[in-house]
C-alpha positions as CSV (number, residue, x, y, z in Angstrom):
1,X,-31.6,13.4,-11.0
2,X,-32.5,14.4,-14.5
3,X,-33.2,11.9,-17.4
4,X,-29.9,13.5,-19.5
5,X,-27.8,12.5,-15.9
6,X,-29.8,8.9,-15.5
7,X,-28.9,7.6,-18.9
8,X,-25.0,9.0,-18.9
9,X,-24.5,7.1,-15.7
10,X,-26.1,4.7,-16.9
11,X,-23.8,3.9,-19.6
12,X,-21.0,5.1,-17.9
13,X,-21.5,2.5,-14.5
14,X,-22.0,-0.4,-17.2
15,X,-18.5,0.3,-19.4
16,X,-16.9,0.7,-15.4
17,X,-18.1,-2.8,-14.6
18,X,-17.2,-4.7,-17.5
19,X,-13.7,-2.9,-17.8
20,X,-13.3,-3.2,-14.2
21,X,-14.3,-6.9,-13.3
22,X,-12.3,-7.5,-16.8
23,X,-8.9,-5.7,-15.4
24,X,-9.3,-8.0,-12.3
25,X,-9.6,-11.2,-14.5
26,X,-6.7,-10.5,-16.5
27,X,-4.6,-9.3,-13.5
28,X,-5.4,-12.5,-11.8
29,X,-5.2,-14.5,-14.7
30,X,-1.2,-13.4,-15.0
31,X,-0.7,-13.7,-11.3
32,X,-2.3,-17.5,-11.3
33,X,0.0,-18.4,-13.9
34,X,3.3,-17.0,-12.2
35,X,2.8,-18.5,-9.0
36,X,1.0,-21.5,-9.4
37,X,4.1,-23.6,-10.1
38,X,5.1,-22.4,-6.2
39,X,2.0,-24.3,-5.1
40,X,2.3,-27.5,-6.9
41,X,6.0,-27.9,-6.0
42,X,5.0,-27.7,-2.3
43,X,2.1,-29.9,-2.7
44,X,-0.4,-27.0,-1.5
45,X,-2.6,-26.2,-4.1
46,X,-5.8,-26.4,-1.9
47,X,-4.3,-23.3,-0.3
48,X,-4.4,-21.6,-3.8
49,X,-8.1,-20.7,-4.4
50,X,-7.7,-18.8,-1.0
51,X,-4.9,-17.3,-1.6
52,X,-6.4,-15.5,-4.7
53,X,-9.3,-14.8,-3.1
54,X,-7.7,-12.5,-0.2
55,X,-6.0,-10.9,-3.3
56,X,-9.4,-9.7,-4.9
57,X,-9.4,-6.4,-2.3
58,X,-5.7,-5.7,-3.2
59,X,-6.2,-6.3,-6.5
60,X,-9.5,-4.4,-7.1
61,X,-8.5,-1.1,-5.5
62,X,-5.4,-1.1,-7.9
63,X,-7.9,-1.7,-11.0
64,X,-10.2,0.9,-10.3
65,X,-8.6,4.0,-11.5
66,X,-7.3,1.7,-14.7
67,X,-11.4,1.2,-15.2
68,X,-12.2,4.5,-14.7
69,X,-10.5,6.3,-16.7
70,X,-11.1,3.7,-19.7
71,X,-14.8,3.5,-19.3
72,X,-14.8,7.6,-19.3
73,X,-13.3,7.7,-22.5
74,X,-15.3,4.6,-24.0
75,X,-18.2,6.4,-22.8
76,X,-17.6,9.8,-24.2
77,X,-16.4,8.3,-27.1
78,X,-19.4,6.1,-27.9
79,X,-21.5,9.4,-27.2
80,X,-19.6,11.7,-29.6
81,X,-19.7,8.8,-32.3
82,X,-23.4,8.4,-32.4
83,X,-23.5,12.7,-32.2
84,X,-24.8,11.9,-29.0
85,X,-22.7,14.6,-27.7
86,X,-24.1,17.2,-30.2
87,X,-27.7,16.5,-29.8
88,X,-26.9,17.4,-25.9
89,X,-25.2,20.8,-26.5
90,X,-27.7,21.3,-29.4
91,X,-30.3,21.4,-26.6
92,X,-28.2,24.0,-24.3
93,X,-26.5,21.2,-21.8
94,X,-23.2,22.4,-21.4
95,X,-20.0,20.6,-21.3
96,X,-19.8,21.0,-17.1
97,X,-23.1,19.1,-17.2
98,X,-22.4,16.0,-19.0
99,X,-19.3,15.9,-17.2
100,X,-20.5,16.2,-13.7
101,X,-21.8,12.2,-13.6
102,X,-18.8,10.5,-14.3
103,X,-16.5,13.2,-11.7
104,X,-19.6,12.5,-9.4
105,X,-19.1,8.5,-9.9
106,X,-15.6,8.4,-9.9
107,X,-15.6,10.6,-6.1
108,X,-18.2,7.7,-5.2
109,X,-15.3,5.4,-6.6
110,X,-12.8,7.2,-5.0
111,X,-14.4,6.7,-1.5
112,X,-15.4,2.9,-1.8
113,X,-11.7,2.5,-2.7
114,X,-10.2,4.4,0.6
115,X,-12.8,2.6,2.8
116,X,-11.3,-1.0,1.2
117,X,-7.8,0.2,1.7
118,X,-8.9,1.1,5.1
119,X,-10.7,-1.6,6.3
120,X,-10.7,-5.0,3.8
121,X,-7.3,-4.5,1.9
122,X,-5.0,-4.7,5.1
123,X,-6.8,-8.1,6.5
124,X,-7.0,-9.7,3.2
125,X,-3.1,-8.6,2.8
126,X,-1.9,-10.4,5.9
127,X,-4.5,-13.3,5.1
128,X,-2.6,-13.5,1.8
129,X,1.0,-12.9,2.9
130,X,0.6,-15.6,5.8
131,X,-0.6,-18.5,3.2
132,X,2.4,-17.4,0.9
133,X,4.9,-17.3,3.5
134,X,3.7,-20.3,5.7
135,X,2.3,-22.6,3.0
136,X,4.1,-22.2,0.0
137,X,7.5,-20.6,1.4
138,X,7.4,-23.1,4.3
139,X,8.2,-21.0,6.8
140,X,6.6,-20.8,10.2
141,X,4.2,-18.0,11.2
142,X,7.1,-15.5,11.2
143,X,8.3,-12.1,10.5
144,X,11.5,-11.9,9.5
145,X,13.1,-8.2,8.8
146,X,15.9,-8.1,6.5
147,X,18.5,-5.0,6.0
148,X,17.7,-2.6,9.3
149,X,15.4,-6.0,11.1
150,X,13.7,-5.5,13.6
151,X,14.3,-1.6,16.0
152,X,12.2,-1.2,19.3
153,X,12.8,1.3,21.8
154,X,11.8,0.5,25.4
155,X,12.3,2.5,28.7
156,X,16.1,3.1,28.6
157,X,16.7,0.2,26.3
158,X,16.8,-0.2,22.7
159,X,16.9,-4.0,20.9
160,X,17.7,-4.4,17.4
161,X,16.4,-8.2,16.6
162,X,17.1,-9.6,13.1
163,X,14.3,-12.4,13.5
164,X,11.2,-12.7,15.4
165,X,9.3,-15.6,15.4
166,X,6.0,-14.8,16.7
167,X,4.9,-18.6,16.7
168,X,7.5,-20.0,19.1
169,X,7.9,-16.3,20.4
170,X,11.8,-16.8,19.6
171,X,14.3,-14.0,19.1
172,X,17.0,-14.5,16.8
173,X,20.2,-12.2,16.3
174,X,19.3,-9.6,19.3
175,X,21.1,-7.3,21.0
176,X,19.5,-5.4,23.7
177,X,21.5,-1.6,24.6
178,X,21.0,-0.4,28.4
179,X,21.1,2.8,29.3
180,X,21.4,5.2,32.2
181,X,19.6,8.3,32.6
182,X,22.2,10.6,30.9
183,X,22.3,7.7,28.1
184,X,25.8,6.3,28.6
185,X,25.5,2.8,27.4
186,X,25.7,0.4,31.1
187,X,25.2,-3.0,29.4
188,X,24.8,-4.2,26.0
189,X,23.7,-8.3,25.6
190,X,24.2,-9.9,22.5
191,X,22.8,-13.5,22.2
192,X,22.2,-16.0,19.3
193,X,18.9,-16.8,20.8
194,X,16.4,-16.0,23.2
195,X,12.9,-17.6,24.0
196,X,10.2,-16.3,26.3
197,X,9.5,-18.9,28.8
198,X,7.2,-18.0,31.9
199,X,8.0,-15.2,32.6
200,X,11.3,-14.2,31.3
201,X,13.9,-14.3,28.3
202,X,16.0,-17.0,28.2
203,X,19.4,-16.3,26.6
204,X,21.8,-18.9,24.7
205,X,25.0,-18.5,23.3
206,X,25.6,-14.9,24.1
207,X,27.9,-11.5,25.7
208,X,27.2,-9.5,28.5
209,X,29.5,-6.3,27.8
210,X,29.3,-3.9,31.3
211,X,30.9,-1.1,32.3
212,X,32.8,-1.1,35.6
213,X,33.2,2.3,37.9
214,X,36.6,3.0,35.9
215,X,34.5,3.8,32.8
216,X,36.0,0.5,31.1
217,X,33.8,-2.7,30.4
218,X,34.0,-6.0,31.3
219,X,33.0,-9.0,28.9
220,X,31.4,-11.8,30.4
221,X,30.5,-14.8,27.9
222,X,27.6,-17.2,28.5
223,X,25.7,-20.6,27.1
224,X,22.7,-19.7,28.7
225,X,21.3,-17.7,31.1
226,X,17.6,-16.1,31.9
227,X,16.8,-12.2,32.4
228,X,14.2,-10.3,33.8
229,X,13.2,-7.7,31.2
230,X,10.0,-5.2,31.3
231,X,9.6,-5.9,27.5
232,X,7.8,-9.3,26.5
233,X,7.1,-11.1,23.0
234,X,4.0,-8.9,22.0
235,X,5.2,-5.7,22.8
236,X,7.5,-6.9,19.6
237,X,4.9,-8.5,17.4
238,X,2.6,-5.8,17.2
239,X,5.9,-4.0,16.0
240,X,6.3,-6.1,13.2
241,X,3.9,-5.0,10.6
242,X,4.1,-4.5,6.7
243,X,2.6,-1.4,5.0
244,X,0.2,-3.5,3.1
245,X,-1.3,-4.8,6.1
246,X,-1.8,-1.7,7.8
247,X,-4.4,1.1,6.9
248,X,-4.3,5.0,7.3
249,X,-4.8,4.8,10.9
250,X,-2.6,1.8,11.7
251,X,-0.1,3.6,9.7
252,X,-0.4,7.1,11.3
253,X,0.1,5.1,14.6
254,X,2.8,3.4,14.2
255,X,4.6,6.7,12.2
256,X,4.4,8.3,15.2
257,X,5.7,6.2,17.5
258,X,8.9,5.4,15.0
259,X,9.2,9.1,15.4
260,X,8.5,9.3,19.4
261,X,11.1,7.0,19.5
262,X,14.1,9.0,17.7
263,X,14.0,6.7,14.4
264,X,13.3,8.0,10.7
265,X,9.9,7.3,9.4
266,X,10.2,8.7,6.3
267,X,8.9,5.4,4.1
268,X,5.9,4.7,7.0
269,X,5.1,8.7,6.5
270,X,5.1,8.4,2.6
271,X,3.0,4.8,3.0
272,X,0.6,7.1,5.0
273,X,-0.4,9.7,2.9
274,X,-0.4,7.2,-0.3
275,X,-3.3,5.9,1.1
276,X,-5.3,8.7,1.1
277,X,-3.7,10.0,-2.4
278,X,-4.0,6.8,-4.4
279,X,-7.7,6.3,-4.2
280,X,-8.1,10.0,-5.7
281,X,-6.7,8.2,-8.6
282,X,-10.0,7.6,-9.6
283,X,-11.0,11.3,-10.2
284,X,-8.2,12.6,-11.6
285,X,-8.5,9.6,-14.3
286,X,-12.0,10.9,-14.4
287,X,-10.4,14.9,-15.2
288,X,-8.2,13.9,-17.6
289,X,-10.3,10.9,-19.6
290,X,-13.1,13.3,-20.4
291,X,-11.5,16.0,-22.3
292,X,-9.1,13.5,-24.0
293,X,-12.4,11.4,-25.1
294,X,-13.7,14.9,-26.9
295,X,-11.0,16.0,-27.9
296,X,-12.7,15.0,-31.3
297,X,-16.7,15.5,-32.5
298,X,-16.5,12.0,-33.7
299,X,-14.9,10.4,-30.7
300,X,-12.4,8.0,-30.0
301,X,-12.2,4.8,-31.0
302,X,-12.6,1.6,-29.1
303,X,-8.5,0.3,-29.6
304,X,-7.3,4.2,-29.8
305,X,-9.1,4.4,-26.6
306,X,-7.6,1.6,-24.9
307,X,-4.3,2.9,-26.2
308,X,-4.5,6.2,-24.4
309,X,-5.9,4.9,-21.4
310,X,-2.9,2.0,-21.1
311,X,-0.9,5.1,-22.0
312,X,-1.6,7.7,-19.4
313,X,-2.1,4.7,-17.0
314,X,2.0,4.0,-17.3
315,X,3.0,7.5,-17.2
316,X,1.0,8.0,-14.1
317,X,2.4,5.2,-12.4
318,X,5.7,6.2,-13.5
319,X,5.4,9.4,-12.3
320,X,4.0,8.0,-8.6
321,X,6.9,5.7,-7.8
322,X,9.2,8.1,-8.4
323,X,7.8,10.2,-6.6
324,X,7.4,7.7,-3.8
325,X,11.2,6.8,-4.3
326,X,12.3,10.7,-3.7
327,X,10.3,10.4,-0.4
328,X,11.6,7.5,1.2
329,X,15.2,8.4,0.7
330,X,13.9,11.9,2.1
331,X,15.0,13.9,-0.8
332,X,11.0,15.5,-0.4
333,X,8.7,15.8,2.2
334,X,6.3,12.3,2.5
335,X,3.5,14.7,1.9
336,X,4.9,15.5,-1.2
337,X,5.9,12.5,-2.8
338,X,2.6,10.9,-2.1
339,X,0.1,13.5,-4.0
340,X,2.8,15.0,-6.5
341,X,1.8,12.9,-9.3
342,X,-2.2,13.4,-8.3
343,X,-1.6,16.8,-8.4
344,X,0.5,16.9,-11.4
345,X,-2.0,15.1,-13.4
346,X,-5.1,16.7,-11.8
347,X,-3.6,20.0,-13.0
348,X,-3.0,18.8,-16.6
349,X,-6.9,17.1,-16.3
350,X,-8.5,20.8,-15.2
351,X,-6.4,22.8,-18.1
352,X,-7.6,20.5,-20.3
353,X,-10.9,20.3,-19.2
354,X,-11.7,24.3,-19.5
355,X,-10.0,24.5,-22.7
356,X,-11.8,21.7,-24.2
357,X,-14.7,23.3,-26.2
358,X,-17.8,23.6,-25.0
């Protein structure tokens, strides 16, 4: 590593530091204040510290790009004020050359981030989720799916469940569709309730609806009554899992077994590959903050700086949800919608960057 490379990333890991670590405070700062209130109404503000702490992961590998692509153009900027950036192509270093440290840094960036998301983020999500939901929402240690609830296909079976309770291991709202080989529907049992109890799933308050050799059905009602399925209460749980708390490979599982199972996986999909496109962020703030930050021999100020970065920050995030939005609905490919706006902006970063002068 050369002295010129030393002392650019140098200056350019300090400004990522302070802006970063300062992002974080303020993010936090706004969050403590919103939801604070929630724990002092429910008496649990020992839970609170906690809470914020499993949100540092989350919350860091969102602040990252934001403090890359500020300290890039702080650090150019600070460089091409002091003619910094003169005295270097004075001496023949070309403009690929002072680049190269922070696109070097911010690829080191990018990795530490998808490494998080892959391995911290997700635990410190659920740890998070759980205190909100259980200690603040007072509910019990529960996943409750709202809209479609809860699908799971089994062997010739398919339940639709609108609560699961993985605490009590208590179904609410199910309806369980049996099958024959050629997929004619045999039985369908719809129940208020049903608990797993040694063994078996007791039913309360519930139809049995089966069909007869005539090709008609017959309605039975019931209060209660057990029945010996193959499926038990984890082979539900471990269905029950939000994007957030799920990495690239949890993700990628559990796509393809949506999929296996005849159901559209279109938002599980776009999740997927948004977790290997958002930490890319990173360089692509990287692309585009250099040529911006010399864009001028003097450089950019401090507050003009901060401007552009806030700036290109909200167009980018603009650009990524709806991008994200056009991919759940399936209007593009989940591929697509996750690493459109990366390489939309990665395209305007590398134009800019080689017609940036040298």
């Amino acid at each position: 590593m050369t002295i010129i490379t030393r002392y650019i990333s140098k200056a350019f890991l300090k400004l990522f530091a302070l802006t970063f670590l300062a992002f974080i405070m303020l993010y936090l700062l706004v969050d403590f204040f919103e939801k604070i209130d929630n724990f002092i109404e429910v008496g649990a503000t020992e839970y609170a510290f906690s809470y914020f702490m499993y949100k540092l992961p989350f919350v860091g590998a969102q602040m990252a790009p934001i403090a890359v692509l500020m300290s890039t153009i702080i650090a150019l900027g600070i460089f091409s004020r002091n003619c910094e950036i003169i005295a270097m192509k004075a001496n023949g270093i070309s403009l690929c050359r002072i680049s190269a440290p922070f696109i070097a840094i911010a690829l080191m960036i990018t990795v530490m981030t998808f490494v998080a998301s892959e391995f911290i983020v997700p635990y410190a999500n659920r740890e998070a989720n759980t205190i909100w939901r259980t200690k603040v929402k007072n509910k019990p240690t529960e996943l409750v799916y709202k809209s479609e609830q809860l699908w799971y296909k089994g062997k010739d079976v398919i339940y639709n469940i609108q609560t699961l309770n993985a605490e009590t291991r208590t179904l609410q709202g199910i309806v369980i569709n049996q099958f024959d080989r050629d997929f004619r529907l045999v039985r369908r049992i719809q129940a208020r309730s049903a608990t797993w109890n040694k063994g078996q799933w007791r039913f309360r308050d519930g139809i049995i609806k089966e069909a007869d050799s005539s090709g008609s059905y017959k309605i039975t009602p019931f209060l209660e009554r057990t029945f010996d399925l193959v499926e038990t209460p984890d082979d539900f749980i471990k269905e029950a899992k939000y994007s957030d708390e799920m990495g690239f490979c949890d993700l990628r599982q559990y796509a393809q077994k949506i999929i296996s199972e005849g159901y559209d996986a279109s938002r599980y999909l776009v999740d997927m590959h948004t977790k290997l496109s958002f930490p890319f962020i990173c360089v692509i703030m990287s692309l585009i903050g250099i040529p911006l930050a010399l864009r001028k021999e003097k450089g950019v100020g401090t507050a003009a700086a901060i401007g552009i970065s806030l700036g290109i920050i909200i167009l980018y995030l603009v650009t990524f949800v709806v991008a994200q939005t056009f991919g759940y609905t399936r209007v593009v490919p989940p591929i697509v919608a996750a690493w459109f706006a990366n390489i939309l902006f990665g395209s305007i970063g590398v134009f800019l960057l080689l017609n940036t002068r040298q």
